[in-house]
VOBA-1610 file (N, C-alpha, C; in pm, whole numbers, padded with zeros to 5 digits, always signed):
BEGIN
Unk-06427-04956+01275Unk-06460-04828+01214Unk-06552-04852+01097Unk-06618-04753+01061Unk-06700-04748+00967Unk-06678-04801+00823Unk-06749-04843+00733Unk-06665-04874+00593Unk-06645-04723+00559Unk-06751-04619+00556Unk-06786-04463+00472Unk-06646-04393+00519Unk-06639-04416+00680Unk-06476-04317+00695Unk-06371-04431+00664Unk-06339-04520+00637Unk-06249-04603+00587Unk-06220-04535+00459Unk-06304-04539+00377Unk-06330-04489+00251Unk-06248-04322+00247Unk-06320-04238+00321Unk-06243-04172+00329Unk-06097-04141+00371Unk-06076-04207+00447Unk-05936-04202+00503Unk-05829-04277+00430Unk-05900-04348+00330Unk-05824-04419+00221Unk-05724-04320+00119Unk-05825-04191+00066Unk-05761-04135-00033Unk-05611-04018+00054Unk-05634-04000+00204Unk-05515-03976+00212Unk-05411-04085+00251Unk-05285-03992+00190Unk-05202-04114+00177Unk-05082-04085+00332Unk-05137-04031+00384Unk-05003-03988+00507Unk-05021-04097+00587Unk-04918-04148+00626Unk-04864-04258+00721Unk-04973-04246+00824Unk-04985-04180+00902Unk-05105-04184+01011Unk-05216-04252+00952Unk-05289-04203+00827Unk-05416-04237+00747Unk-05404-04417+00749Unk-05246-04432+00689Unk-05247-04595+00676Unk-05276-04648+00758Unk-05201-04620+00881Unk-05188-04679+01041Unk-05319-04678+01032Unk-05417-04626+01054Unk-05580-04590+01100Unk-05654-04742+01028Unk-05580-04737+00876Unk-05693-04851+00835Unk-05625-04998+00852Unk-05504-04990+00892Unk-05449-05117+00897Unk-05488-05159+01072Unk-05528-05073+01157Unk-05574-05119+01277Unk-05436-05139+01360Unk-05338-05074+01329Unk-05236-05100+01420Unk-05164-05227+01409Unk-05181-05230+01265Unk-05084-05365+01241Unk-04984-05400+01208Unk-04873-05347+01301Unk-04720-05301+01300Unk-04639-05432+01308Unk-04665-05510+01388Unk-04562-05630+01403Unk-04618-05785+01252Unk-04518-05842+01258Unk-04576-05975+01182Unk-04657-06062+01254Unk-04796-06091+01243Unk-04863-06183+01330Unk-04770-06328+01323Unk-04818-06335+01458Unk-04725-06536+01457Unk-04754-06641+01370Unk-04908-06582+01306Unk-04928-06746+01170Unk-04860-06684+01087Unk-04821-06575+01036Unk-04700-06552+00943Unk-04814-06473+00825Unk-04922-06453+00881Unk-05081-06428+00771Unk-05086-06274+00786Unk-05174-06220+00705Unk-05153-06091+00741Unk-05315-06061+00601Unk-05432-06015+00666Unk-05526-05984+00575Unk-05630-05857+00565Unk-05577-05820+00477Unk-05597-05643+00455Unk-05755-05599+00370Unk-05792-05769+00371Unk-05932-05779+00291Unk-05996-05654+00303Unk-06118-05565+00252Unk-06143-05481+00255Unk-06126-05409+00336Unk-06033-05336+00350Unk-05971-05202+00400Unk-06008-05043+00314Unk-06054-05107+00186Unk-06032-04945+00123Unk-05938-04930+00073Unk-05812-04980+00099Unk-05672-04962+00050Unk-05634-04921-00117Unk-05618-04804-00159Unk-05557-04792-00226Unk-05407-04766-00308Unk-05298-04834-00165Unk-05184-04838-00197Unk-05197-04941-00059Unk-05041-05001-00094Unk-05058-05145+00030Unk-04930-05049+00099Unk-04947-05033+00214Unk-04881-04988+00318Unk-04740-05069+00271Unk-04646-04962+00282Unk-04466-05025+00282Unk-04403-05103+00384Unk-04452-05067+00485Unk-04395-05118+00614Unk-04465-05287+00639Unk-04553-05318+00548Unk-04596-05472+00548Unk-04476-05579+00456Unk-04422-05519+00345Unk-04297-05569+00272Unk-04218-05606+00381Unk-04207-05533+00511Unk-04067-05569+00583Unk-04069-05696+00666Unk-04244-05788+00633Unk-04219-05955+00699Unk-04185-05985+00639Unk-04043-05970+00629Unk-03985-06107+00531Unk-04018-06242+00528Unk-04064-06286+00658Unk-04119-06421+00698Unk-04242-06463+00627Unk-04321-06394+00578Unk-04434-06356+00574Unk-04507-06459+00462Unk-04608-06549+00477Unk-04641-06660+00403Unk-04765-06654+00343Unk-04880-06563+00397Unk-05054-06509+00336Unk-05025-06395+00345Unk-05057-06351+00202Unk-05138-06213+00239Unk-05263-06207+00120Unk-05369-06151+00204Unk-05458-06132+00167Unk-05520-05982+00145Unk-05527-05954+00019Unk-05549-05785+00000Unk-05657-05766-00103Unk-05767-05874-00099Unk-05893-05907-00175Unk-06008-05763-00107Unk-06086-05710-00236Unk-06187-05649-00216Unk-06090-05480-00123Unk-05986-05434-00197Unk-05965-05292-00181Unk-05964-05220-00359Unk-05912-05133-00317Unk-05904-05023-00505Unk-05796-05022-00554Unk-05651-05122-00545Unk-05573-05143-00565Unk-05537-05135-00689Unk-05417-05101-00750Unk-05454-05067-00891Unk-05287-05070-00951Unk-05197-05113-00823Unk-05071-05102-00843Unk-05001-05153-00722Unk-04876-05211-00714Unk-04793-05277-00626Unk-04692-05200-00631Unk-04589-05196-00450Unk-04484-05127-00446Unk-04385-05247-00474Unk-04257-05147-00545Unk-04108-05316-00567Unk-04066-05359-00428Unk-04126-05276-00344Unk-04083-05353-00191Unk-04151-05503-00168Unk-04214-05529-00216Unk-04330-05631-00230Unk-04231-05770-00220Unk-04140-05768-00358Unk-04013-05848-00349Unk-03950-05901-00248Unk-03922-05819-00116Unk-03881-05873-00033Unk-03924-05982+00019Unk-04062-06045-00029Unk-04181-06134+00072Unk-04110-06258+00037Unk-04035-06255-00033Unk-03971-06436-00065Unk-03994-06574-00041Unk-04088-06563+00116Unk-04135-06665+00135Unk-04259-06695+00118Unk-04331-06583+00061Unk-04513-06578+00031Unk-04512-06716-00042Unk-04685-06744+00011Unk-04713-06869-00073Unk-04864-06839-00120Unk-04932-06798-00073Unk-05062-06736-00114Unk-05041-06571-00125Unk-05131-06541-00227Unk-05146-06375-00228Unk-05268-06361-00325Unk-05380-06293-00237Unk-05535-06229-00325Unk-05511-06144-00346Unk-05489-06098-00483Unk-05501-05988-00517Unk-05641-05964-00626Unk-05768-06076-00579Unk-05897-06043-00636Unk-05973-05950-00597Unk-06065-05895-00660Unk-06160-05792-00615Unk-06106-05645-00617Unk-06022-05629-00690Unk-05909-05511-00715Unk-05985-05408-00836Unk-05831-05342-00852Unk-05853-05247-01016Unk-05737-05294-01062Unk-05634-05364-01084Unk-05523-05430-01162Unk-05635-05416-01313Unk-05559-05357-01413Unk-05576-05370-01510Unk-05455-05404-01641Unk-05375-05421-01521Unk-05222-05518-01564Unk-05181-05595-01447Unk-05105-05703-01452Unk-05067-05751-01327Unk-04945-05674-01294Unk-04912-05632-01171Unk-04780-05612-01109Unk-04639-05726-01174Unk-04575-05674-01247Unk-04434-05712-01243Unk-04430-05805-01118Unk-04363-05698-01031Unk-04325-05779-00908Unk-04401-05880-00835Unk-04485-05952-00876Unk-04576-06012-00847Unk-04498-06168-00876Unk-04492-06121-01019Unk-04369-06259-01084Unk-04234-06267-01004Unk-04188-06189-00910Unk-04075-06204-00882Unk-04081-06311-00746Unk-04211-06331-00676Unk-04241-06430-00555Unk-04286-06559-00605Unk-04124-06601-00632Unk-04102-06790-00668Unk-04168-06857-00605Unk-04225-06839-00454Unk-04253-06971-00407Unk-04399-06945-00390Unk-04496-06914-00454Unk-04623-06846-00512Unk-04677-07011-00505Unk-04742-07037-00439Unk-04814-07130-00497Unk-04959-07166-00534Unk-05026-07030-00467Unk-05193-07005-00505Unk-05165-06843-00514Unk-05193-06838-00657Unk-05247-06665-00649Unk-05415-06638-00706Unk-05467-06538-00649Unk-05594-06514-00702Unk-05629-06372-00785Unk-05632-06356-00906Unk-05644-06265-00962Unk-05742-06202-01001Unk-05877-06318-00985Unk-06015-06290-01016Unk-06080-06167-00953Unk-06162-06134-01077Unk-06273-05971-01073Unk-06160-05899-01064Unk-06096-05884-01130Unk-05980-05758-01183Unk-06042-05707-01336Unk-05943-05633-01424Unk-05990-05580-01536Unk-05845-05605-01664Unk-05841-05712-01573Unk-05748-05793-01646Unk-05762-05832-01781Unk-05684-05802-01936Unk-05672-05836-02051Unk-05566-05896-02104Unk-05477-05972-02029Unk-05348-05987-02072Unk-05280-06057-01941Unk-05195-06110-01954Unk-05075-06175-01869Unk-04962-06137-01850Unk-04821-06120-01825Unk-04674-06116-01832Unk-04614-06186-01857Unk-04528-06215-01977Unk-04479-06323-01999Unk-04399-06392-01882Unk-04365-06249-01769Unk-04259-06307-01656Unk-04326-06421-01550Unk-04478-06414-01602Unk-04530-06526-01493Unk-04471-06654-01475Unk-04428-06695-01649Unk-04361-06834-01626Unk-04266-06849-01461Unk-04221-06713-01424Unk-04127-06775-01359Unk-04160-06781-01232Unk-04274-06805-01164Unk-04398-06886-01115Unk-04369-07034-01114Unk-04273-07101-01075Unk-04278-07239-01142Unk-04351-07294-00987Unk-04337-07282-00882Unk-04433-07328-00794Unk-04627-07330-00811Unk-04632-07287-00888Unk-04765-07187-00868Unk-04839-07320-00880Unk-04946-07372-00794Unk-05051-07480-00836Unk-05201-07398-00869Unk-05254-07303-00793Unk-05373-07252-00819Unk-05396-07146-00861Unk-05455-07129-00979Unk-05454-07023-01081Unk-05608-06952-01065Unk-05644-06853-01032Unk-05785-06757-01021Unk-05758-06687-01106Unk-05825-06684-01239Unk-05852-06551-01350Unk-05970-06531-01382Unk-06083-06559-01305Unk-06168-06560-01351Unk-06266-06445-01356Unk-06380-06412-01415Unk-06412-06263-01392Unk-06329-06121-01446Unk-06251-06168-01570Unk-06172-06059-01580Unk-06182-06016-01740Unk-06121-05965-01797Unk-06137-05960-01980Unk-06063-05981-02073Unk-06043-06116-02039Unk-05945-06219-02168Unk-06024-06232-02222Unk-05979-06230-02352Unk-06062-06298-02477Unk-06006-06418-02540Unk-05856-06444-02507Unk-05772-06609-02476Unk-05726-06605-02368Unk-05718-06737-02371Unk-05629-06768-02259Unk-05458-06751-02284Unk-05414-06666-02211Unk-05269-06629-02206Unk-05151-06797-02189Unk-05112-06777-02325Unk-05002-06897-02327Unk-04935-06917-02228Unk-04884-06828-02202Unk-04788-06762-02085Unk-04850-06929-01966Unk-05010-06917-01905Unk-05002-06996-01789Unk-04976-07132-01861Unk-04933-07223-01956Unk-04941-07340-01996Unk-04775-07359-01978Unk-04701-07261-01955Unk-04601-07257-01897Unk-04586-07347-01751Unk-04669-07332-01655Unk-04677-07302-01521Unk-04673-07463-01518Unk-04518-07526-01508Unk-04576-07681-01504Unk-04616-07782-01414Unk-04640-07711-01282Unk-04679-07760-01164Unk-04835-07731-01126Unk-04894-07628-01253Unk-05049-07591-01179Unk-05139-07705-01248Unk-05223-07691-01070Unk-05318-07850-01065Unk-05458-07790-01102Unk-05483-07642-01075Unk-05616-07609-01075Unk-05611-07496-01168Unk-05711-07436-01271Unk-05728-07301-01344Unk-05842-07273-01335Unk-05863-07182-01291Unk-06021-07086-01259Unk-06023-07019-01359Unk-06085-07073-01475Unk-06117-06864-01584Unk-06201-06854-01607Unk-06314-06895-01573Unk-06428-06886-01614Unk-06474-06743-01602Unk-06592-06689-01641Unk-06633-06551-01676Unk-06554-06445-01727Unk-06474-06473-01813Unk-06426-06440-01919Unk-06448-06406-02069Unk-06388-06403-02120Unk-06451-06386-02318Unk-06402-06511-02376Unk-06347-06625-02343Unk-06259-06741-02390Unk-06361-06782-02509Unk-06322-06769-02615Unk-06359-06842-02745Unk-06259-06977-02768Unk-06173-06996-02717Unk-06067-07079-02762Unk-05968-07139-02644Unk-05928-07286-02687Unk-05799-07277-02569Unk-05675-07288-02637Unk-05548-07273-02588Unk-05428-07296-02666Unk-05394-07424-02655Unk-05341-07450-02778Unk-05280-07611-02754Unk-05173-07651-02709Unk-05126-07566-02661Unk-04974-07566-02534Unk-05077-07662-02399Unk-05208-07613-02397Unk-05217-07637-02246Unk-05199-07800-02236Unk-05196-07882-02343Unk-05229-08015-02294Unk-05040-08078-02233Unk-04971-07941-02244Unk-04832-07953-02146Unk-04879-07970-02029Unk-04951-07924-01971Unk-04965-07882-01827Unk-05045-08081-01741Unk-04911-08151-01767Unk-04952-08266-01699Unk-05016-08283-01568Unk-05002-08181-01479Unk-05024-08195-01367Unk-05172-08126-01314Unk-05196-08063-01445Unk-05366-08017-01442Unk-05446-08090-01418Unk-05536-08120-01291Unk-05654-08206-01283Unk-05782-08125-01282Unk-05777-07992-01278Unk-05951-07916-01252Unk-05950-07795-01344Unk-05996-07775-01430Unk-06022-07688-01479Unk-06184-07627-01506Unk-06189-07453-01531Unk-06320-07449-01474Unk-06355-07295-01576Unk-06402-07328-01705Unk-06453-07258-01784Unk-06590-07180-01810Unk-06659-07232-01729Unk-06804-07175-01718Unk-06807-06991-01737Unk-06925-06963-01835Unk-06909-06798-01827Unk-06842-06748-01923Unk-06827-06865-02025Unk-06727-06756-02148Unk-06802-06807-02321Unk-06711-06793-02413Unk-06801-06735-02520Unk-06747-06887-02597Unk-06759-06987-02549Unk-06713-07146-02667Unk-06787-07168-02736Unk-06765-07176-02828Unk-06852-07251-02945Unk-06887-07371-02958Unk-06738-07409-02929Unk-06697-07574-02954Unk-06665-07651-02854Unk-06654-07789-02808Unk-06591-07795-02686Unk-06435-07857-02706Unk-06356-07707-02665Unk-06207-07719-02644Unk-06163-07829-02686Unk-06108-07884-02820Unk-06008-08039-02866Unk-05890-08054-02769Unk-05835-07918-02712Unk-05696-07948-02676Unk-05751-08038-02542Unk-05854-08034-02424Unk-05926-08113-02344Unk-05945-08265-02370Unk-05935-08283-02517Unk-05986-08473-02530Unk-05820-08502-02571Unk-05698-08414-02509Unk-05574-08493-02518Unk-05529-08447-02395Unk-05615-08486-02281Unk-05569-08421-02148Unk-05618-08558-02071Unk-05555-08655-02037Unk-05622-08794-02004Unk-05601-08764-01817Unk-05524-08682-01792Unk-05514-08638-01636Unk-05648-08554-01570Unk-05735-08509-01650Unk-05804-08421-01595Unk-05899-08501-01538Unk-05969-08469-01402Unk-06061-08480-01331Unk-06161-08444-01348Unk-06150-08278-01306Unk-06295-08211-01332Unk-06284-08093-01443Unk-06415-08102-01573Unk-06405-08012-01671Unk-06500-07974-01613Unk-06535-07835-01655Unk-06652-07729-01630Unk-06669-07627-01744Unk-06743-07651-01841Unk-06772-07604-01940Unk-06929-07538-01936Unk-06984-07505-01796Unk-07107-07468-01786Unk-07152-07333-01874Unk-07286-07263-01899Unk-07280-07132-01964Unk-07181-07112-02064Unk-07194-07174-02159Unk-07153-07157-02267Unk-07206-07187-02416Unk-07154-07165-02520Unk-07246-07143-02605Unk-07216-07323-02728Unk-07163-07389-02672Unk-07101-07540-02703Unk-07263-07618-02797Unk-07276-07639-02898Unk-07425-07708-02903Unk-07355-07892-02967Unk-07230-07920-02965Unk-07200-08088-02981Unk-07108-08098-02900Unk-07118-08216-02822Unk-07009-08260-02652Unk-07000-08383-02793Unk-06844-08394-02873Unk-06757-08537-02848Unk-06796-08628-02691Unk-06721-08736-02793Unk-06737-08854-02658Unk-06584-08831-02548Unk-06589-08833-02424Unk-06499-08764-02308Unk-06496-08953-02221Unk-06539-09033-02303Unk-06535-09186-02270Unk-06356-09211-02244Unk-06294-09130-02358Unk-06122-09240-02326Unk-06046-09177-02267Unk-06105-09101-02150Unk-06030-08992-02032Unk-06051-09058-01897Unk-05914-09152-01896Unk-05941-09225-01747Unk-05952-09186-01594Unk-05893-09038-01597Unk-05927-08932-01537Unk-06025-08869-01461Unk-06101-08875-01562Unk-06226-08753-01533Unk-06354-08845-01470Unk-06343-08755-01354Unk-06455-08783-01255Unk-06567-08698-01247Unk-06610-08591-01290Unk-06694-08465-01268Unk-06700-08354-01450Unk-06759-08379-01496Unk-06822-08269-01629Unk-06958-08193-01626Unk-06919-08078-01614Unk-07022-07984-01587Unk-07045-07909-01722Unk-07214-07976-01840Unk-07172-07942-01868Unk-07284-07818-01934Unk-07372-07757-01792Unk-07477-07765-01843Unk-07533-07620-01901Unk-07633-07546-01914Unk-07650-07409-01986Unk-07560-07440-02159Unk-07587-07470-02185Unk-07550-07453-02317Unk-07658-07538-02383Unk-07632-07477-02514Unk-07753-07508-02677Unk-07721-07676-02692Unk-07654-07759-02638Unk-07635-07894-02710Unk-07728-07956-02722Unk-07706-08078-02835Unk-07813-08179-02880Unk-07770-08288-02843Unk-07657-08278-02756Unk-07651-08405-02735Unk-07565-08411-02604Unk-07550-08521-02481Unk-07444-08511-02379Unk-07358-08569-02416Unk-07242-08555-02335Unk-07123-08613-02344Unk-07111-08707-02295Unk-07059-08834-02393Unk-07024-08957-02337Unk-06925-08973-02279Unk-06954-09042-02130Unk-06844-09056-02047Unk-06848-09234-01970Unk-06717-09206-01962Unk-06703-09365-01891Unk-06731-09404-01735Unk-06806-09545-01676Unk-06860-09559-01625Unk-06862-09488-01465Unk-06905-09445-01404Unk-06920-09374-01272Unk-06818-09208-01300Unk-06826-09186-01413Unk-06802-09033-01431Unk-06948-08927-01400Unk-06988-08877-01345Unk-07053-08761-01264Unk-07068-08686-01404Unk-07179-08622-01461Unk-07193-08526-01572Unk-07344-08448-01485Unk-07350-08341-01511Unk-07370-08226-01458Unk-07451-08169-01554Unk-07615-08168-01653Unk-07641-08109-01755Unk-07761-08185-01802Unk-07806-08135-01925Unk-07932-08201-01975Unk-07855-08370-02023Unk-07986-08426-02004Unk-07947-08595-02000Unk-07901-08637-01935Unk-07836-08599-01862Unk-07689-08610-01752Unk-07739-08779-01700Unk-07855-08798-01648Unk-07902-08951-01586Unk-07949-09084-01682Unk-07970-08940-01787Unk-08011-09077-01942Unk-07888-09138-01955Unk-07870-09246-02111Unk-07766-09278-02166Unk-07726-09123-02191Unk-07593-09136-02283Unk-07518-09064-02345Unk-07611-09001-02451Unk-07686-09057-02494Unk-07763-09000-02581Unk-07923-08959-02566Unk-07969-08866-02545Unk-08090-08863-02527Unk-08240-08954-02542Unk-08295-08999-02481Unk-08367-09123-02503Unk-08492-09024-02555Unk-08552-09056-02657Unk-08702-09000-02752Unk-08810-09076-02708Unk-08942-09040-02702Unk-09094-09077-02695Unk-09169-08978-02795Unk-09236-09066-02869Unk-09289-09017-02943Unk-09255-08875-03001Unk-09136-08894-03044Unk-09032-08780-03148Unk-08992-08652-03039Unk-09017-08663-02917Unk-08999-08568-02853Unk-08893-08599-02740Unk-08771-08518-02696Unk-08683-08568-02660Unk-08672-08534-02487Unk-08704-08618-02422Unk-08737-08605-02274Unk-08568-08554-02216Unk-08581-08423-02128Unk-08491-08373-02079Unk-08508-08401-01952Unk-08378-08459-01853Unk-08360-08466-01770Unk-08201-08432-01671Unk-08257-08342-01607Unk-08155-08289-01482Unk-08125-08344-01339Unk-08026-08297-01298Unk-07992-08339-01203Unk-08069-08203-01085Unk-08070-08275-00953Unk-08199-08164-00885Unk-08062-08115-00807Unk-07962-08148-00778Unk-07854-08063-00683Unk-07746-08090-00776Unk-07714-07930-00856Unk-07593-07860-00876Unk-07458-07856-00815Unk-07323-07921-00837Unk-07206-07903-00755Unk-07242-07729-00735Unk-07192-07754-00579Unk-07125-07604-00563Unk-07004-07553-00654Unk-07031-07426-00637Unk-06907-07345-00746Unk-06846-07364-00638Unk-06694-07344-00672Unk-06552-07322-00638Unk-06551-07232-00511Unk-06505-07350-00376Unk-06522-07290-00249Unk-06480-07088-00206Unk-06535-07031-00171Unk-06557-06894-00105Unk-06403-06873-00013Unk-06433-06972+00056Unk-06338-06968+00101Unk-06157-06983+00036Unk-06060-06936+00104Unk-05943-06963-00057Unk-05875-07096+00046Unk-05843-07202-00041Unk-05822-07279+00012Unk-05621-07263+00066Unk-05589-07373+00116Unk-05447-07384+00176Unk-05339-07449+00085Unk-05212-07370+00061Unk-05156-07475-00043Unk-05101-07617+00003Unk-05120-07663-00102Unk-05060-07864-00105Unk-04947-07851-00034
//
């Protein structure tokens, strides 16, 4: 069907209307998946709560703007998109699906967290990105099993110094927000892999040399005078990036050099949990 009558058939809410955009999707499919990706949806059909079995759902790119408490029943969910929405709070009940272990929250109108997220303790992959924090919510430094944090395009001036709890963090991915400085609580994070500090407003990179960790620093669009020193076969991503650590001069003028292929951003696709 069309997206334009989708659209329309969205704002009524009578059971028939749902049936129409869900395509007749009455039973639990056998992968246990279930993806409502742009539908139009502006309420998630009730009768999808009743897979209890139910392990994906995907409800990325509708007008969503609120969750039913039937939602709870999903107990066994392990992924859930709820990016590309109107959440301008997260759903409560959202925190109540323990065994959560990738949620995506990104391009919402998100300003804030729930403190109930802590109880998320599965959760490894964190999507906030694209939304309107101006910190990062303490609340996820809680989360002591997450390996990955997406926040980039955000307002982040700052990080909290709770996060260097989060032992099990290897990727984090800041690009798109408002730093000045580059994050201290980061040079007491010796687990991390990949930093991404791209587009930002950072103009001195410390040395990132005594992080046995880190394989990949992205660190580039920003005012700096200088790159970040890193230890041997660490990957840096930015002006100088192939020089030494320090910019090499000719005749008082300081030769800039890039790398000609950019990592891809953070796969399109949502990946599978660990």
């Amino acid at each position: 069907m069309g997206n334009s009558l989708k659209a329309i058939v969205a704002f009524v809410p009578s059971d028939e209307c749902q049936k129409y955009l869900l395509e007749d999707l009455e039973e639990m499919p056998v992968d246990k998946m279930v993806d409502l990706s742009g539908r139009q949806l502006r309420r998630l059909p009730l009768h999808i709560c009743s897979f209890r079995e139910l392990v994906k759902l995907y409800l990325s790119d509708n007008n969503l703007n609120h969750l039913p408490p039937e939602l709870e029943q999903l107990q066994n969910l392990q992924i859930l998109a709820l990016d590309f929405n109107n959440f301008k709070a997260l759903p409560l009940v959202v925190c109540t699906l323990k065994q959560l272990c990738i949620l995506y929250l990104g391009n919402n109108k998100l300003c804030s967290l729930p403190l109930e997220l802590r109880l998320l303790q599965n959760l490894k992959t964190l999507w906030i990105e694209s939304n309107c924090l101006q910190c990062l919510p303490e609340v996820v430094c809680e989360l002591s099993l997450l390996k990955t944090l997406h926040a980039g395009s955000n307002a982040l001036r700052t990080l909290p110094t709770q996060l260097r709890c989060l032992q099990e963090l290897r990727t984090i991915w800041l690009s798109g927000n408002l730093l000045s400085e580059f994050p201290p609580v980061l040079l007491d994070m010796p687990f991390l892999e990949v930093i991404d500090v791209d587009r930002n407003s950072i103009r001195f990179f410390p040395s990132l040399a005594h992080l046995p960790g880190l394989k990949l620093v992205i660190y580039d669009h920003n005012p700096c005078r200088n790159a970040p020193k890193v230890a041997k076969g660490v990957r840096r991503v930015g002006r100088w990036s192939e020089e030494t650590p320090e910019p090499r001069k000719r005749s008082g003028a300081v030769i800039e050099i890039t790398l000609d292929e950019k990592p891809s951003p953070p796969p399109a696709t949502k990946p599978e949990p660990e």
